[in-house]
N, C-alpha and C positions, 0 to 999 in steps of 0.2 A: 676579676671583676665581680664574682660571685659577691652577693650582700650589699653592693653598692648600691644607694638609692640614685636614681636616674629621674630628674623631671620628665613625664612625657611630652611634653611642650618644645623642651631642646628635643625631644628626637622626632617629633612626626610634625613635617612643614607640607602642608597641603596647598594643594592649586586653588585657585579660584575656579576652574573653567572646571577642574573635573569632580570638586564639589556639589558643583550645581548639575550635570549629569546623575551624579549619585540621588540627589534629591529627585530627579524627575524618574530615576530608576525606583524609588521607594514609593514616591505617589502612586504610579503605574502600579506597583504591586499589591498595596492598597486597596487597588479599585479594581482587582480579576480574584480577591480573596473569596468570595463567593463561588468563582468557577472553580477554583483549586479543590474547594471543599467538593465540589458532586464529583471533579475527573477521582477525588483519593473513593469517593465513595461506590462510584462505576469500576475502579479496579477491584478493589472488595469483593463484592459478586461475580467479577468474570474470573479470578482465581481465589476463590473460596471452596475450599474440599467440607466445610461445613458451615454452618451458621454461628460460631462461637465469634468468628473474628468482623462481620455481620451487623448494621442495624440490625437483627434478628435477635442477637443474644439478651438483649434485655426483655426478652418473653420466658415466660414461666413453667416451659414445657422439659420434659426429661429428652424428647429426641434430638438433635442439632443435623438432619440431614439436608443438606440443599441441593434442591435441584437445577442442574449448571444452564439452563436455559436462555440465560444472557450471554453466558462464554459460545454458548452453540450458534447465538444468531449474530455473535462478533466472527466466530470463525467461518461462518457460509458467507455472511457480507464481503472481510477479506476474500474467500476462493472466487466468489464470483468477480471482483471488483479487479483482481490480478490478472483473472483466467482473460477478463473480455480487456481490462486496459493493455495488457502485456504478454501478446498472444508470441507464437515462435519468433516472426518477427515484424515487426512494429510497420507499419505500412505510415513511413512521412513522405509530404512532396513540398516543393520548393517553390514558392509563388513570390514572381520580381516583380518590382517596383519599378523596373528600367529594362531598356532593350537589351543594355547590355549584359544585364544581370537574366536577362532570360533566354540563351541559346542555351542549344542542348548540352553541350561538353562542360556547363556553369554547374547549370543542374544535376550534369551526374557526378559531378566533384565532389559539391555540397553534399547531394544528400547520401553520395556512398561514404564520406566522413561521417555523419551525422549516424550513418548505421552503425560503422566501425567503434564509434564513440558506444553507443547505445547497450552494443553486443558485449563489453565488459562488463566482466563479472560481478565488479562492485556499483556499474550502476541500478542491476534490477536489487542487487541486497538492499541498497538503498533506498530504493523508491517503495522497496515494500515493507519497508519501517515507514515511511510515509503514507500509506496507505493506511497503516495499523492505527498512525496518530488523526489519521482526518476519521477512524472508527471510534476510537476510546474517548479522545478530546475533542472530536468535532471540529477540528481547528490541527491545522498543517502546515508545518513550514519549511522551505526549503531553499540552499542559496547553493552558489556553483563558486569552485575551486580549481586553479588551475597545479597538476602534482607532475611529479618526476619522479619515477619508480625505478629508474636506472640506478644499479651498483655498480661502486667501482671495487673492482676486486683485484690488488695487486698492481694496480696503475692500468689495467684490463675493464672498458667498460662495460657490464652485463646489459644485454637487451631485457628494456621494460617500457611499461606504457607511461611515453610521455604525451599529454592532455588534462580537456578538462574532464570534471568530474564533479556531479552534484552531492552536495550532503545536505543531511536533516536535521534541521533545529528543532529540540525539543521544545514542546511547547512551553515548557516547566524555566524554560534560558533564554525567552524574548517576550519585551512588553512592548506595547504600542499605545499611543494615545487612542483608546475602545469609541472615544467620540467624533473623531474625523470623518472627513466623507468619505474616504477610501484607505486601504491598506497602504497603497501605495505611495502616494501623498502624507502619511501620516510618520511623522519622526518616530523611533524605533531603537531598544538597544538589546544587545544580545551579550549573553553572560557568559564565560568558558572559564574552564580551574583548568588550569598547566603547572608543569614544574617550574622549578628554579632554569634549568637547564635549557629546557622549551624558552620560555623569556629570555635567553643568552642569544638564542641562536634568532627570534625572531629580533632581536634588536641590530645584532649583525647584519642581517638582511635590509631593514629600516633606515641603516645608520650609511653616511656618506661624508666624505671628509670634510664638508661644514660642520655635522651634527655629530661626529664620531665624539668627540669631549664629551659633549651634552648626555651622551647616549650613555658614557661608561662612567659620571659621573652619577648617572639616575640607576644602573647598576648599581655603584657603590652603595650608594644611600639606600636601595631596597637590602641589603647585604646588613648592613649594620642596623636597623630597627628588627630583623630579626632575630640578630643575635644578640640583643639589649633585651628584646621580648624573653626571650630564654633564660638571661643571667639576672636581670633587672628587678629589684622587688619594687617598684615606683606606684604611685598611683594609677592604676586605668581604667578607672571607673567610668570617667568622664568621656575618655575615647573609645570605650567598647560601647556607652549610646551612640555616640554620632556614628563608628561606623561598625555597625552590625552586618558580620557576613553571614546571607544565609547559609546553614548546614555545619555555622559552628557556635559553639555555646558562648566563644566571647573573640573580642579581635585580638586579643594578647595570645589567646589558645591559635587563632587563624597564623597568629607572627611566628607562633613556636612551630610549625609543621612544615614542610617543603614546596606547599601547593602555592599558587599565587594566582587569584580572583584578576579576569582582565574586563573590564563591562566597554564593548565596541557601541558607539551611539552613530547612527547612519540620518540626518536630514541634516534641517535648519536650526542655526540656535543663534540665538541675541545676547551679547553680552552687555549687560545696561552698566558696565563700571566704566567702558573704555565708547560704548555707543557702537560696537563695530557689530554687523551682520554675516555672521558666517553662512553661506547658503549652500546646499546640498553638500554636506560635509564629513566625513568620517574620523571620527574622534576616538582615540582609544586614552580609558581608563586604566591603573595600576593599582590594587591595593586599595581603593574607594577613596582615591585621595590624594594621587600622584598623576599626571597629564602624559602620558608615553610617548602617545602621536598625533597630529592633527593635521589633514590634508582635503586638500577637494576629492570629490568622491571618481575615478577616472574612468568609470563605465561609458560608454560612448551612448548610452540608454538616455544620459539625466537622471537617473536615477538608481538608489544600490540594488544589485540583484539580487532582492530577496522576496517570497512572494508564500504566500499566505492564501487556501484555498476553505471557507468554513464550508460546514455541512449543511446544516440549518441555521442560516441568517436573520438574524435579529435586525430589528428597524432602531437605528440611533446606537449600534453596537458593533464594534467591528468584532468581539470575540463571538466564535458560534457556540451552535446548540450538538454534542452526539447525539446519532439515532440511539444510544444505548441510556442516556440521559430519560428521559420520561418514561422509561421503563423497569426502572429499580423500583419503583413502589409497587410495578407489576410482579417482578421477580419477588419483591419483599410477601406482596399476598402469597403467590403457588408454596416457599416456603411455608409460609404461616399455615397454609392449609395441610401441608404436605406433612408435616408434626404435629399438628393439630387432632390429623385423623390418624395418624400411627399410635398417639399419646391415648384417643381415644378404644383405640385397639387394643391397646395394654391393660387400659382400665378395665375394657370387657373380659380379658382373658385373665385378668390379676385382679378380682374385681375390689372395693373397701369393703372394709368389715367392721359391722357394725354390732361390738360386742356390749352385752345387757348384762347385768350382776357378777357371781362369780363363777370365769371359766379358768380353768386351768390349761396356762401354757401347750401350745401347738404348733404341728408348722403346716402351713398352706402346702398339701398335696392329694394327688391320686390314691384313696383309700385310709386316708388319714381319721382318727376315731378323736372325737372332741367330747369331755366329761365337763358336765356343766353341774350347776347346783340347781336347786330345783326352783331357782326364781332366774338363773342366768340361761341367755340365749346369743347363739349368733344369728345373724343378718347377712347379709350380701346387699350391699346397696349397688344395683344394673343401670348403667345410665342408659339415656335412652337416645342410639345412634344410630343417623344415615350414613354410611360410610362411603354406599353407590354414590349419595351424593356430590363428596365432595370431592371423587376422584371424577365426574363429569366437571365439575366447577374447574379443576386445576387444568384437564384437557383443552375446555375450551378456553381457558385462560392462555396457554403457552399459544394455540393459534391465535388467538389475538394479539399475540405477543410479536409473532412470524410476521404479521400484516403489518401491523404500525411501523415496523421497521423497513418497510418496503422491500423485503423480502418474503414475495406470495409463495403457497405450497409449491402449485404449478411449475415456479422456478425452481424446484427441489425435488422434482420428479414424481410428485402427489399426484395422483389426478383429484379434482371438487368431485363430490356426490352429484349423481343427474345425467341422463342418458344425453349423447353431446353426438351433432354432426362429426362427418369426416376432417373439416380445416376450420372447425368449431374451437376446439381445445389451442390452435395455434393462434386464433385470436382472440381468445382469451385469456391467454399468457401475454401474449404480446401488450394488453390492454391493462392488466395488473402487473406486469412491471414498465411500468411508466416511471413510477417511481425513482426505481433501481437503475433505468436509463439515464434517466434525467441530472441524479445525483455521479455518477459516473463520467456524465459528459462535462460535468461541473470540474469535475476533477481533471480531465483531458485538459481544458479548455485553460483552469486558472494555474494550474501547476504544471503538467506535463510539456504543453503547447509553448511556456514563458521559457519553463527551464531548459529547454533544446534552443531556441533562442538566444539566451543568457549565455551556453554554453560555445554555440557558435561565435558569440560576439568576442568571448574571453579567448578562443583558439584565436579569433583574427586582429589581438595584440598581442598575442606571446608565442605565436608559434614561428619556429628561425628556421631557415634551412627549408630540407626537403624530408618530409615526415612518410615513409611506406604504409600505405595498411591495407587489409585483407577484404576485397570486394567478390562477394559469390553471388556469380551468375545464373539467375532461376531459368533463363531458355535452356542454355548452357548446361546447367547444374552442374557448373565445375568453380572451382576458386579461382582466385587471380591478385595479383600486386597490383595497386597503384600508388605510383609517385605525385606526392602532393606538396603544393608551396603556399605560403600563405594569399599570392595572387587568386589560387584557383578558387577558394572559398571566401574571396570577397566579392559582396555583392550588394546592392540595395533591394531588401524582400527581404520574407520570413519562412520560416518552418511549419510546417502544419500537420503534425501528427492526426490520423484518420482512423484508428486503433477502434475504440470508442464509437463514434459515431458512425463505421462501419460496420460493426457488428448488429448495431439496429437496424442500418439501412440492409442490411444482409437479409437479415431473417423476413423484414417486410416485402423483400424485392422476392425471395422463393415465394411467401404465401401470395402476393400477386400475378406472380406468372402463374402460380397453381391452379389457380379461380379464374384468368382467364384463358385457361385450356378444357377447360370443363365449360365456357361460356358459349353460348350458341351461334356468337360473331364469330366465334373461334375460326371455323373454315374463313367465311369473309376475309379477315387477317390474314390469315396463314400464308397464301400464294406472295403476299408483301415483304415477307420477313427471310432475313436468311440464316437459311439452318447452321452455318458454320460460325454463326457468331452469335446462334442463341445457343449451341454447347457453349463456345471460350464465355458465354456467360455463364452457363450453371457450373462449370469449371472452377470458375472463380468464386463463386460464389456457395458453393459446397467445399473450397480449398482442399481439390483435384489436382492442382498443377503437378506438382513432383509425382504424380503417380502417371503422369502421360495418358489418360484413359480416350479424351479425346482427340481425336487426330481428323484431318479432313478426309469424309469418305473413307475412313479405315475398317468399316464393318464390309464395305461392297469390296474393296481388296481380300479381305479375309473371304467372303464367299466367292471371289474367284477362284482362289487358293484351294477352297477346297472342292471347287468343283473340278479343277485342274487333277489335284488330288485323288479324285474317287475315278477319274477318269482313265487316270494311271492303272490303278488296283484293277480295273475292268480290263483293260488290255494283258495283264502280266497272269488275271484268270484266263482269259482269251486264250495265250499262247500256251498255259498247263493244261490245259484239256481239248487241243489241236487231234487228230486222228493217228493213232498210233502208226508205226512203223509195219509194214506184212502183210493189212489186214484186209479184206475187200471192201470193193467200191459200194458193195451192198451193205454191206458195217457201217453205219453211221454214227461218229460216237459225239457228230458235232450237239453241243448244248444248245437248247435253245436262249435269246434273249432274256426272256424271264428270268431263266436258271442262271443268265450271268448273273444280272445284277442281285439276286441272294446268294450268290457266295461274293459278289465285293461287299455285300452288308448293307444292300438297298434296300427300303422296305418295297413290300411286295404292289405291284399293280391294284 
């Protein structure tokens, strides 16, 4: 077939329906090319080892060193945003909707599943590329998957974790209409490149014995424009405009490779040639031009579970704003200054020479002898430099840098300059990260709080049988099995992760109780309150528990113990130093009391 000309017209027969996806997929891209430009320019600076590669490089300086100060307050935002959303482990509870969904044995089903789910491995890896993206892009996104990790080896099934499981859409592989009222409401399509092979098997899966023809006919026909693409010298001019893949230099190049572009569109869509209204629908695209699949969306939500958390929101804009976004021009100055004044350094130490008539050849060094003529001279031209200055400038530049990003020193184990009370400095941490709270709860609230949700809802259509999993008991502190069926985790109610917004309510609940024990009600209160459940508060609230430190009245047990204790030692001195064997009744070798108690090791009267 080699050399054959091939019209490409007989070979690429496109849908109507997944054309016009394609188009609303390119508009959308169109209108975030703005954002794309600052996320490629926010990476730049957070893994730049210099300024060459750099808005920087077009400055006139011989140094290129940058100072990483956007990588550093990307990487403290991540630590803190992990440490406080996804502590050892995640405190969710279970709030129903219904009587039924709210006895006790609902609730510890649910959320002992929901922990079990949690505590795999690939959900925290996940969610903290999710993190990274609501850092770098301001914008996050994330949908839930149901997998099966069982092998079968040798007709032997190996145990693995069957459930759901969230993953993260890159920002870079979903568009949404930016002008809707909400994310969620808003129609949406998400981009993935899989092989030849991936597309076999998800077709298999797709396909049922109405659609099997259809399915291994659209097979064939993806099979053969590739390999027309390969052997074909035809025209493709015309079809590498219409369908341009991004990330390849033409759609004939994209035909000749293995990879195969699938664009999933999740809402509503109109088709004005037949008048029909598909409503809440998920639609998958083939090669920008082929219709795969088209069905209602079977979330029991209404809507696909896919959810989207910005950082900084824009009014009339669904794509956000990075905290690390308004601070490249920051980073761009400490740079500029930071060459600026090493360049002027060099100048001083290497200074220009400013030679007059004729000198003969020399080289700039310690001890160097310069013969001139008797009308020629050197010069040294000293420019005239604050150096203190501009490394004050750059300092207080980089904390300015810490604060706008709502990451205060305080949070970073700085203390501010200025002589400070005792529970002074705790509230004003607490007061300068507001910020950091606030944007964190954001995050609990729009992605964490959905996606435990999403996931429970996708366990309670696919999960068959009787699923074990591993619930560890904190009174306890031992493991345990339970057996669970899809019964036990249905229920009308939601999930509420408490992660997040317990860690603020933590900190403010210690400095509260701190200030009113110090307060001069203090007595007043006190005879009201009881002591054994204002420990299991500071227990919990210091996260004490696995260390057992409080017990009820365990200090007055221990001081009987050892009063029991020292009482013993007194007697067993008592009977070693009893009146010898022989001696007379006028020998008195008895110890006095005093003398007992320093040798049990009392202190003296």
């Amino acid at each position: 077939m080699t050399g054959k000309v091939v019209q490409v017209d007989d070979v690429i027969t496109p849908d109507r329906r997944a054309t016009k996806i394609v188009e609303q997929w390119q508009t959308w891209i169109n209108m975030r090319r703005v954002a794309e430009n600052e996320w490629t320019e926010i990476r730049q600076y957070v893994f730049a080892t210099d300024t060459s590669h750099t808005s920087n490089s077009s400055l006139p300086w011989k140094n290129r060193t940058t100072i990483p100060k956007l990588c550093q307050i990307r990487d403290n935002l991540y630590s803190n945003y992990s440490a406080t959303e996804f502590p050892n482990r995640v405190p969710i509870i279970w709030e129903a909707n219904e009587k039924d969904a709210d006895s006790k044995r609902k609730r510890d089903a649910i959320t002992n599943y929901m922990q079990w789910v949690m505590e795999q491995p690939s959900f925290k890896a996940e969610m903290d590329k999710v993190i990274l993206d609501y850092i770098d892009y301001g914008n996050c996104f994330v949908t839930v998957d149901w997998v099966d990790q069982r092998v079968d080896q040798e007709g032997h099934i190996q145990s693995g974790y069957v459930g759901p499981m969230v993953r993260r859409i890159s920002p870079l592989d979903i568009v949404m209409n930016p002008t809707a009222e909400d994310f969620l409401s808003s129609p949406k399509v998400i981009r993935s490149v899989i092989s030849m092979g991936e597309l076999k098997e998800i077709m298999q899966r797709m396909s049922n014995d109405e659609n099997a023809e259809e399915y291994a006919e659209l097979y064939k026909y993806l099979t053969e424009i590739r390999s027309n693409a390969r052997t074909s010298t035809g025209e493709w001019q015309e079809r590498d405009n219409m369908y341009t893949v991004d990330g390849f230099s033409s759609f004939q190049d994209y035909l000749k490779g293995d990879n195969v572009e699938i664009l999933t569109f999740y809402g509503d869509l109109y088709d004005s040639t037949d008048g029909m209204f598909y409503k809440n629908h998920v639609i998958t695209v083939v090669d920008r031009h082929k219709l795969l699949g088209m069905k209602p969306n079977p979330s029991f939500f209404g809507y696909p579970p896919i959810y989207h958390s910005p950082w900084r929101r824009r009014q009339d804009n669904l794509w956000g704003m990075s905290p690390l976004a308004n601070l490249v021009g920051m980073q761009y100055r400490i740079d500029h200054m930071e060459n600026m004044k090493a360049d002027m350094m060099d100048l001083s130490t290497y200074p220009v020479q400013k030679v007059q008539g004729f000198v003969e050849d020399f080289t700039w060094q310690p001890g160097e002898k310069i013969f001139v003529s008797e009308e020629g001279d050197v010069n040294l031209v000293q420019p005239n430099i604050n150096v203190q200055q501009l490394v004050q400038d750059i300092g207080m530049m980089m904390q300015l840098m810490e604060e706008m990003a709502g990451a205060p020193k305080e949070a970073m184990g700085f203390r501010t300059p200025g002589e400070k009370t005792k529970y002074e400095v705790q509230r004003l941490e607490n007061a300068a990260s507001r910020v950091f709270q606030n944007k964190i709860r954001q995050f609990e609230e729009q992605i964490v709080e959905r996606v435990l949700n999403a996931m429970l809802e996708l366990a309670r259509r696919n999960l068959v049988g009787v699923t074990t999993i591993k619930v560890f008991d904190d009174e306890l502190k031992a493991a345990s099995f339970q057996a669970l069926t899809v019964e036990d985790i249905t229920g009308i109610g939601r999930i509420k992760p408490v992660a997040a917004r317990h860690f603020a309510e933590q900190a403010e609940l210690i400095q509260n109780l701190t200030s009113m024990a110090q307060s001069p009600l203090f007595p007043v209160v006190q005879p009201h309150m009881s002591g054994i459940k204002l420990a299991k508060l500071f227990e919990k609230a210091f996260n004490m528990e696995q260390e057992e430190i409080m017990l009820p009245f365990v200090a007055l047990t221990e001081q009987a113990d050892g009063q029991r204790m020292q009482q013993a030692l007194q007697e067993q001195v008592l009977q070693a130093t009893q009146t010898a064997s022989g001696m007379g009744e006028d020998f008195d070798m008895q110890p006095s009391a005093q003398q007992v108690q320093q040798m049990a090791g009392a202190p003296p009267q």
